[in-house]
N, C-alpha and C positions, 0 to 999 in steps of 0.2 A: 492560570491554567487549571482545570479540572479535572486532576488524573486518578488515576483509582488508585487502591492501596500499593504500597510499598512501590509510588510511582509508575506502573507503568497505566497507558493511555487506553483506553474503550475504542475500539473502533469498528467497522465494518467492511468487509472483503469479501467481495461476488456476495452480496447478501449474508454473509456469515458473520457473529459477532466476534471476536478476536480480544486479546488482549496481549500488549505488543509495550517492552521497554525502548524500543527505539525511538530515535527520535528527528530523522529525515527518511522521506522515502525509500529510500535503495537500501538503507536498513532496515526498514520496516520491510520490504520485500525476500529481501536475503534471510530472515529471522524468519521469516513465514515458507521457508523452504522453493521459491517459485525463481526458474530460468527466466531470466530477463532478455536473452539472445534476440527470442522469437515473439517478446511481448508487447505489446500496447499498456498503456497504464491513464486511468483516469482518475483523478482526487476528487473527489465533488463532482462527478461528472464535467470536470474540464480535463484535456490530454495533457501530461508532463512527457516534456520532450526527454529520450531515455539521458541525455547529458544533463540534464537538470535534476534528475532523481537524487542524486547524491545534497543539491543546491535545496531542493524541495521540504519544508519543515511537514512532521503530521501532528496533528492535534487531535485531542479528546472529540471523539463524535463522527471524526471524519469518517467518509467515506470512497473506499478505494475499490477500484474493479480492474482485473488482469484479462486481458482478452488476448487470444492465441490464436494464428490461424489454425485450422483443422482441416489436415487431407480426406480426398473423397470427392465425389460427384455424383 
């Protein structure tokens, strides 16, 4: 694994770089402050089902996008 110092992982969320000691999904998310209630979740641009987020490993380089719906018309 190629993690940056003192372990924790490089990654990217909505385009933004990050650096995250977690090390499955729903940690990675929780650590990054974001409500999962109302969210969508893509690792590499494939969707992780919200029950698998916990199941879900992340790795150095990944990338994660949090997409919400947004009221309004």
């Amino acid at each position: 694994m190629n993690s940056t110092a003192h372990n924790r992982l490089a990654i990217v969320v909505n385009g933004r770089r990050a650096h995250i000691a977690a090390q499955d999904l729903a940690a990675t998310l929780e650590q990054l402050g974001y409500d999962l209630s109302w969210a969508a979740v893509a690792l590499n641009e494939e969707i992780v089902r919200r029950e698998d987020l916990a199941s879900t490993p992340v790795t150095d380089g990944d990338r994660i996008e949090v997409l919400s719906p947004m009221s309004g018309g």
